[in-house]
C-alpha positions as CSV (number, residue, x, y, z in Angstrom):
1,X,90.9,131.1,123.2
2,X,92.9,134.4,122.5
3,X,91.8,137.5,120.5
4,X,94.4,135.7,117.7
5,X,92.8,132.1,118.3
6,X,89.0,133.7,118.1
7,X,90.0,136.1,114.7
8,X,91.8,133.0,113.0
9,X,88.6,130.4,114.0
10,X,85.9,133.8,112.7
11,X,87.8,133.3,109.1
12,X,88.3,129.9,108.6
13,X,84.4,129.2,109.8
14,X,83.7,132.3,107.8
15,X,81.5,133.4,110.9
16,X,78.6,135.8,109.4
17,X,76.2,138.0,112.2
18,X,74.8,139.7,109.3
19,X,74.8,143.3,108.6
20,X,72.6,144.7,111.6
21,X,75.6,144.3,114.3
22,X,79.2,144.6,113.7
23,X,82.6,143.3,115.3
24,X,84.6,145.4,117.7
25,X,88.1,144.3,118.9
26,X,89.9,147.5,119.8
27,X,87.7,149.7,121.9
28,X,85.1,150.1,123.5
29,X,82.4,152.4,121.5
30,X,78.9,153.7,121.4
31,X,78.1,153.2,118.2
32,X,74.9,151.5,117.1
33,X,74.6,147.9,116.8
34,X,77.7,146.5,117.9
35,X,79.1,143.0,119.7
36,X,82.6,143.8,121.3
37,X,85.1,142.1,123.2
38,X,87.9,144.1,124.9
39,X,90.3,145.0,127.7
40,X,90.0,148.1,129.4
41,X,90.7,148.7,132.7
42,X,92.6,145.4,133.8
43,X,89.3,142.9,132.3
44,X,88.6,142.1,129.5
45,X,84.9,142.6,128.6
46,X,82.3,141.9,126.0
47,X,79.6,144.4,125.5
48,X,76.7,145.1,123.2
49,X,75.4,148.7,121.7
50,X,71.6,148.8,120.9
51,X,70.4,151.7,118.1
52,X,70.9,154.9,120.3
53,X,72.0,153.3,124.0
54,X,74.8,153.4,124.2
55,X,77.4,150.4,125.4
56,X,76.3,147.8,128.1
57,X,78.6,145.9,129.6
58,X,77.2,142.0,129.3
59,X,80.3,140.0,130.9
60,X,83.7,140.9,132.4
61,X,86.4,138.7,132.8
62,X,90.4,138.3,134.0
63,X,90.9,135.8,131.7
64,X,91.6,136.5,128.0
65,X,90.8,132.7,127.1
66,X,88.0,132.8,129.3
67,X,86.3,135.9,127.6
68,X,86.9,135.2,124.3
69,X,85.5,131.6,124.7
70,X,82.5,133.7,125.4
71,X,82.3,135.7,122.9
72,X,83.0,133.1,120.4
73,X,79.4,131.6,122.0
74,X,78.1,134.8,121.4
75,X,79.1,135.1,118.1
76,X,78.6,131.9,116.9
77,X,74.8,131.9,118.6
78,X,74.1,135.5,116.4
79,X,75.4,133.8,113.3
80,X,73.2,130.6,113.6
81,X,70.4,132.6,114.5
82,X,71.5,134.7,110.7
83,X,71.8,131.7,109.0
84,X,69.7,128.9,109.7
């Protein structure tokens, strides 16, 4: 899916990871505590911050469909874990 596809499907299924990690589209950061998905660099890549680490890169991809498919996954496996 595209970043559009995976925003639009996060509102209709009202997608929830709780307050401890939040969703970063636009850049890559260090902040604490957050699941991002972006391109930089000619890839587009998902990542992960823990409280004081810094970024980790946990998957890099040429595909837009491809990484966001992923991090849909992702997404969806943090807000299953939050809600059930």
């Amino acid at each position: 899916m595209t970043k559009q596809e995976f925003l639009k499907r996060c509102k209709i299924e009202n997608l929830n990871i709780g307050d401890e990690y939040m969703i970063v589209l636009d850049g890559i950061t260090d902040e604490p505590f957050v699941l991002g998905c972006v391109y930089d660099q000619g890839e587009w890549k998902i990542y992960k911050t823990g409280e004081r680490d810094g970024h980790y890169i946990i998957k890099a991809y040429t595909n837009e469909n491809e990484a966001f498919d992923f991090f849909y996954e992702l997404v969806l496996s943090k807000h299953n874990r939050r809600n059930n």
